[in-house]
N, C-alpha and C positions, 0 to 999 in steps of 0.2 A: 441771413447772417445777423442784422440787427436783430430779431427774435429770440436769436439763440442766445446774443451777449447779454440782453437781458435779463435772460432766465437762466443763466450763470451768475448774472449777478445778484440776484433774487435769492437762489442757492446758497451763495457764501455769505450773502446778510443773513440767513436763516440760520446756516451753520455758526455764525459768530453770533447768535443771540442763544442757541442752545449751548454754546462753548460756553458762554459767559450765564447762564444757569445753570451748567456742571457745575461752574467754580464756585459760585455762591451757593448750592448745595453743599463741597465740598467743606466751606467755610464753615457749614451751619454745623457737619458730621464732626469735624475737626474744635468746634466748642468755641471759636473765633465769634460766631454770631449766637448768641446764647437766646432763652425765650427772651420777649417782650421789647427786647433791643430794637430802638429806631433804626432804619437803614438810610441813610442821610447820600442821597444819590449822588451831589458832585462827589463825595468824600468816595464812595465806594467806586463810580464809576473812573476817577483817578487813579484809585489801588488796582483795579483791574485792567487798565486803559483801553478803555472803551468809551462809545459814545453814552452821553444820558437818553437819546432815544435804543440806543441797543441796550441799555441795562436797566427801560422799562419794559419795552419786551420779556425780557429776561426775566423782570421782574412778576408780568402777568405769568407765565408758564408756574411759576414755583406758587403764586395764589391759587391757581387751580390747581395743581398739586396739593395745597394746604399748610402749604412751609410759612408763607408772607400772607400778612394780612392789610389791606387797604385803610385805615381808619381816617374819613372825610375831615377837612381842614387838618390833619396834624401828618399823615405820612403814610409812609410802609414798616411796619414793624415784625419782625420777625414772632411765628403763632407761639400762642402757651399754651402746650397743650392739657386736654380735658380729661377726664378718668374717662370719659367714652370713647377718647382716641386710643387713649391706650389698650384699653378695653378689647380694643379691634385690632390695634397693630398687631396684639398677639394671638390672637384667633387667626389673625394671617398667616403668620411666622408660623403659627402650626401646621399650618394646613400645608406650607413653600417647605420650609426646612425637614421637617421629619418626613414628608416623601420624598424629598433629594436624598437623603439618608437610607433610606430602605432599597433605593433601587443604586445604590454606590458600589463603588469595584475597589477594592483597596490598592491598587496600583494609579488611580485617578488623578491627576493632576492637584484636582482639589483635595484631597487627604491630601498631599505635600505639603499643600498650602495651610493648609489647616495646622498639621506638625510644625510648619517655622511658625505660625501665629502662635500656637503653645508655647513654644520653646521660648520665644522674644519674653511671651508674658511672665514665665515663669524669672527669666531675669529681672524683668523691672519690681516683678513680686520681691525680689529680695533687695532691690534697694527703694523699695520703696515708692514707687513709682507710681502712683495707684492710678493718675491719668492716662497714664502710659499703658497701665494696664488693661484699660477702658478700651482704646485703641486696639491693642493687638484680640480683645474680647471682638470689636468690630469684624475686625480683617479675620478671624477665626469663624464667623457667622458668615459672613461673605464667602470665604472657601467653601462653606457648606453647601451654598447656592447654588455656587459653581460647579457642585459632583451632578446637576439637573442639566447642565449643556445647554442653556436655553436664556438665549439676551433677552428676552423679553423677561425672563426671572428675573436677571442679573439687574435689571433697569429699574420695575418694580422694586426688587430689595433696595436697591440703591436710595430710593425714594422714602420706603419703611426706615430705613436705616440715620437720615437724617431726622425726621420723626423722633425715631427712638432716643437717639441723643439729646435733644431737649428736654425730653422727659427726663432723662438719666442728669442734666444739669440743674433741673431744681433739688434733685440728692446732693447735701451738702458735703456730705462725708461719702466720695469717691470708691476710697477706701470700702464702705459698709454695702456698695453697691455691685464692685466687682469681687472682692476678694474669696465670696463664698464658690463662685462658681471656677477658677482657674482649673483647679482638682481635676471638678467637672468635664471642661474641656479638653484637660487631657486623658480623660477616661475614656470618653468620645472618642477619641482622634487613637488612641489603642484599639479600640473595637474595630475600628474602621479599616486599621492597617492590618484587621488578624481576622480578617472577614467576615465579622458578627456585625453587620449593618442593623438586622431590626433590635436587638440589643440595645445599640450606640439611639436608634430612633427613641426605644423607651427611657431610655435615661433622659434625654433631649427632654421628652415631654413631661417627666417627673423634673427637670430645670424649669421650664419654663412656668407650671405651676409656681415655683418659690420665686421668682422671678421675677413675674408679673406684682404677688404679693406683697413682693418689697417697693415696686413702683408705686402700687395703688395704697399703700399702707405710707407712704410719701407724702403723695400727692394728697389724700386725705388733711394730712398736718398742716398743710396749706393754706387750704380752703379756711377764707374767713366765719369764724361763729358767730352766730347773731347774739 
């Protein structure tokens, strides 16, 4: 009996240190925790209420992930990422996204999902919205994932997807980062519902070519010149 309560308890300290590196993930997707930002642990581990030893824990999971970085004497700061990350998130997202796309049913949950992502974006598109827009661009790539039926995607993405958004917040102008693609994604998301999946896939990978371009044509501008 004592064995087991143990390892019950063991269980739910695990599950509250992954609960609480969801939510600081979440934080990071959501633009709350932007590159380079110090994460100052009582401060966070009081917003979150949690222990500061559960929201070191928490804190290593999301280092090995690549989200936080360690730096000796000064803290944890959330990563900035490099044109080689990005480089690769999106040699990922090709390789996840437009094979969830190819093998999709246009009655799938995730085309649902995908149609309200469009639809929300296309509203905030007209007032203006352009974070907002960012967002429902997120949950529109997410549904995509989701036509794959497979959490270990779903988890993955989740991870890419925090990532991405860093990247996406050193673009200053929101605006010049989402706007070109909404179209896009409801071109997608028609294909999908009239059951041209490898269609809806080629256009995917004709986005993500300009995509990438507008990141790494960014992040470039960045980069100090000697």
């Amino acid at each position: 009996m004592g064995a087991m309560t143990v390892s019950a308890a063991t269980a739910a300290g695990f599950d509250l240190v992954e609960r609480t590196a969801r939510q600081v993930r979440e934080l990071i997707t959501d633009g709350r925790f932007g590159p380079g930002m110090q994460l100052a642990e009582e401060a966070v581990a009081k917003e979150l209420q949690v222990s500061r030893n559960t929201l070191r824990e928490s804190f290593r999971i999301l280092m090995r992930e690549g989200l936080l970085v360690r730096e000796p004497n000064r803290g944890v700061f959330v990563h900035r990422p490099t044109l080689a990350d990005v480089l690769d998130i999106y040699r990922v997202r090709r390789i996840i996204e437009e094979q969830a796309i190819r093998t999709a049913l246009p009655h799938h949950p995730g085309v649902v999902a995908a149609r309200e992502a469009v639809d929300a974006a296309l509203t905030y598109r007209a007032q203006g919205q352009w974070r907002m827009v960012g967002s429902m661009n997120m949950a529109f790539h997410t549904a995509i994932i989701g036509l794959a039926d497979s959490e270990r995607l779903d988890t993955l993405f989740e991870r890419l997807q925090a990532e991405l958004r860093l990247a996406f917040v050193l673009i200053a102008e929101p605006e010049r980062m989402h706007a070109p693609f909404v179209d896009d994604n409801v071109t997608i998301t028609e294909l999908l519902e009239t059951g041209r999946p490898d269609e809806a896939a080629d256009l995917l990978d004709a986005y993500f070519d300009r995509s990438e371009r507008t990141v790494v044509t960014a992040l470039n501008r960045l980069v100090p010149r000697a």
